[in-house]
matplotlib code that plots the C-alpha trace (Angstrom):
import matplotlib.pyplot as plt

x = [71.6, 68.4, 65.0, 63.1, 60.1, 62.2, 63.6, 59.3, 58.4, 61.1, 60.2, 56.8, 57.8, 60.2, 57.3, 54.8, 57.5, 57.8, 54.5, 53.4, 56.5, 57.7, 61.4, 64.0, 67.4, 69.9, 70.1, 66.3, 65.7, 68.6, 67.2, 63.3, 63.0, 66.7, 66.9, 70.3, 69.8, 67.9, 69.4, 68.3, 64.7, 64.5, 65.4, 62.8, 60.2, 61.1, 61.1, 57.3, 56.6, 56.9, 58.4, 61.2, 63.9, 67.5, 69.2, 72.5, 73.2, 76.9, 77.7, 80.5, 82.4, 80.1, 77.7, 74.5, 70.8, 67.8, 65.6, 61.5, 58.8, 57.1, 54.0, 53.1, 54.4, 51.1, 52.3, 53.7, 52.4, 50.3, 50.7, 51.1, 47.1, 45.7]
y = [-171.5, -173.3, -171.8, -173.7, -173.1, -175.0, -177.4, -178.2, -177.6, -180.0, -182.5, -182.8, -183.3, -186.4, -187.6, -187.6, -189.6, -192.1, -192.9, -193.4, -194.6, -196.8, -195.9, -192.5, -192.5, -189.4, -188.8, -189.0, -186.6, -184.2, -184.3, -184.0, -182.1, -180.7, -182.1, -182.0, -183.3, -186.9, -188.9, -185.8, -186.2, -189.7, -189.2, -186.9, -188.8, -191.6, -189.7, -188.6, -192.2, -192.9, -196.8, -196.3, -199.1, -198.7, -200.6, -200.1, -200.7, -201.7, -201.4, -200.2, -199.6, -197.2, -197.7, -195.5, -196.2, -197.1, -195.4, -198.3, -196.8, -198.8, -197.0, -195.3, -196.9, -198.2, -198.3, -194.8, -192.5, -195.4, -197.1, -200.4, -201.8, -199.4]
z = [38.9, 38.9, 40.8, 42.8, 40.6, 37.2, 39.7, 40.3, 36.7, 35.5, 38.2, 37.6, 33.8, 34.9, 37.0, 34.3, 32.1, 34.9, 35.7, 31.7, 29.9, 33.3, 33.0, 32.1, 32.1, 32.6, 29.2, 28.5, 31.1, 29.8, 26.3, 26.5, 29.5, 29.8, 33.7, 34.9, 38.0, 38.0, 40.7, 42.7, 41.7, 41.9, 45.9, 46.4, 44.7, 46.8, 50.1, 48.5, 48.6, 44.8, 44.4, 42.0, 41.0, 39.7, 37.3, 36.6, 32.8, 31.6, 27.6, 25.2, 28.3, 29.6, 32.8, 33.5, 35.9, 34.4, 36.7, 36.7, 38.2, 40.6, 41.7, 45.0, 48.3, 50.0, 53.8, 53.6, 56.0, 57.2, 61.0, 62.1, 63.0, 60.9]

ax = plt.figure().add_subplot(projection="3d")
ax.plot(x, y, z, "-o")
ax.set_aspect("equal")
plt.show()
């Protein structure tokens, strides 16, 4: 089982990826930071405010998300007439 503390480590890594290279897959995050769990990440970093799009990628019969990072949602946390 996973601690909470390589769950962080391993999410920070994925969020470093995003932010310079754009884009990860599953697989990227399986191989260069050995992330299991992306789909998980990509929901918290969402709920954190990070903009992230998925694009679902068909070929040889096999589908998997191409996670794009976005940037930082602007209006989170901020109020309408603010």
């Amino acid at each position: 089982m996973e601690t909470t503390e390589t769950f962080e480590t391993k999410m920070k890594s994925v969020t470093d990826h995003l932010i310079y290279h754009k884009k990860i897959t599953s697989w990227e995050a399986i191989k260069l930071y050995r992330a299991t769990r992306l789909s998980a990440m990509i929901f918290i970093l969402k709920e954190r405010g990070h903009s992230i799009e998925t694009e679902m990628v068909y070929e040889n019969k096999t589908r998997y998300a191409v996670y794009h990072y976005a940037g930082m949602n602007q209006l989170r946390g901020q109020h309408a007439g603010n």
